[in-house]
Structure formats: C-alpha cells, structure tokens
N, C-alpha and C positions, 0 to 999 in steps of 0.2 A: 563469873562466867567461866566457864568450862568446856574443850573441846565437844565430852560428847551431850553438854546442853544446846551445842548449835546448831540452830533451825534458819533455812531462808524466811522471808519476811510475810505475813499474811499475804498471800493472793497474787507472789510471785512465781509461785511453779501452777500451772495448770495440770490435772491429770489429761492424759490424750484422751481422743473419743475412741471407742470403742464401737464400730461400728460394724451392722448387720449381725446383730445381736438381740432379734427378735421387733417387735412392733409396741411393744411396752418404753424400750430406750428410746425413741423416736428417729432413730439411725437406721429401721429396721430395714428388711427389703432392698432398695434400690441402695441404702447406705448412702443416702447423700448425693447420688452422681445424677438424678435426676435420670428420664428415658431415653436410653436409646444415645446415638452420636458419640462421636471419637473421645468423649470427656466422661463417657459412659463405660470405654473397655479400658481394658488393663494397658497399662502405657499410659496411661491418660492423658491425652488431647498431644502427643509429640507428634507430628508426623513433617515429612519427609520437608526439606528445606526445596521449595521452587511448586509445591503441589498445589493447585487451586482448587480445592474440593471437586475434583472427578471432572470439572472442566479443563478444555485442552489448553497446556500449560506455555506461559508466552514464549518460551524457546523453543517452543515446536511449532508456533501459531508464526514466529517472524519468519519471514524469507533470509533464505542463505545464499550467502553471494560471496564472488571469489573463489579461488581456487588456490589449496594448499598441497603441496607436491608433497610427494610422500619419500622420493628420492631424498628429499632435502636430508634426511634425517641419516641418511646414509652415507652423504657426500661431505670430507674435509675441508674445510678452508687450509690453503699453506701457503701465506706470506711471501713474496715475491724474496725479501730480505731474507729470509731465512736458508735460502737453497744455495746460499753462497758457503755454507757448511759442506756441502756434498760436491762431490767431482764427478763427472766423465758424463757419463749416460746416467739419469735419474728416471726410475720407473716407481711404479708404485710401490714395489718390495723395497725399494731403496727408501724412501719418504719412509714407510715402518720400521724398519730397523734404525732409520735416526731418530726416531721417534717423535715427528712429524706429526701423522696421521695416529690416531686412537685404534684401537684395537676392533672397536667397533663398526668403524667407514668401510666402506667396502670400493667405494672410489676416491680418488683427493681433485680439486679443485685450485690451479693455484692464478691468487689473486693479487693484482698488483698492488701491493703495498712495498714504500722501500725504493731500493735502487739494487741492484744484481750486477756484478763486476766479471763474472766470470762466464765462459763460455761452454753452455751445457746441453744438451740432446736430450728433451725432453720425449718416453714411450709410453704409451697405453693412459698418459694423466690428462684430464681438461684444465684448459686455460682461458681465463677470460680476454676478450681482444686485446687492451691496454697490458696487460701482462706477458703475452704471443709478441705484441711489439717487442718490449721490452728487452726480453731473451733471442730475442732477433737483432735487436741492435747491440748488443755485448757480444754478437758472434754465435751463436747456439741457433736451437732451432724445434720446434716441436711438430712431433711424429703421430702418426697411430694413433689419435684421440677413439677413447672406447664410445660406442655408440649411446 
C-alpha cells in the first residue's frame, strides 16, 4: 500500500447532483424544488422566526395590556445608603459627579435602601415616600422635586 494508491471505499463518496441540467438528467427544470412555495425560491424554505404563512401572527392577534413608562429608562435609582458619601445640598449635578447617576439618566430617584446618618437638603431629585421620611428624620429635607 502506497500513499498515492489510496482510495475511500466503493460507494463512500457520492458525486453531488447536478442539478437543472437539462431534462435528460432528471433534475431538469424545476431542479428538484417541485412548484412554486418558499422551498421553491432561493433561501429555501427560511423564513422569518414568528411568521404564520401570511396569517396575522399571534403577537399581533393577543391583546396588550399594562403600561410601560418610558421615563423609566431615563430615571436612576440611588440607594438611600449611598448619599452618606456627599455633604451639604445634593442636586443632581452632585449625584453625577460622584458617580452615582450614569451618564445616561437625565433624572435620579433616590430609593430607600440603607440607613443615612447625615443631614442633607435634597434639590431638583425625586424621592420615594419611605426615603423623604428618612432624610427627614437624620435632619435634612427635600426640596424642588422636578415635575
């Protein structure tokens, strides 16, 4: 035996089909795909994930319900604990430059998580009830909630 004697084994490689190669090969014409339908064009038979063949498709046929704020995406959460880092008057400029708030918020929310020991004057940020307490009872006080 010899490398250039070897051959795979009778009747392990198939030649591929060649197809739409006239009407004599038996491939001719349609090539196999039969008439017409998604398994008929180029792409064959992919299409789109959720698609019910041209009937209206179940996530447009179910009802929607509830309501998704679109502020949300906008507004920071900031840890009641955390603001024990900053002194005096905290605004929202303040909250970004401690890096608080992401670059992206355009308001902060701050949420009572924690305990706050310090007495702070909260301007222009929302606060949730339990939080407003909070900063109420360490002595502080919040101001100017933006609309």
């Amino acid at each position: 035996m010899r490398m250039n004697t070897l051959k795979p084994a009778d009747g392990a490689r198939e030649d591929r089909k060649r197809v739409g190669r006239g009407i004599g090969s038996g491939l001719g014409k349609t090539a196999g795909r039969g008439h017409k339908g998604s398994f008929a064009r180029a792409g064959k038979g992919k299409i789109k994930a959720g698609f019910e063949g041209g009937q209206m498709p179940m996530h447009m046929r179910l009802p929607k319900i509830g309501f998704r704020s679109k502020l949300k995406n906008d507004t920071a959460e900031v840890m009641l604990y955390n603001l024990d880092r900053l002194d005096g008057e905290v605004d929202f400029a303040a909250l970004r430059a401690a890096k608080l708030v992401p670059s992206t918020a355009k308001r902060a929310k701050i949420v009572k998580k924690g305990e706050i020991s310090k007495a702070l004057v909260l301007k222009g940020v929302l606060a949730t009830a339990g939080a407003r307490a909070a900063i109420e009872a360490a002595g502080g006080k919040v101001e100017g909630e933006p609309a």
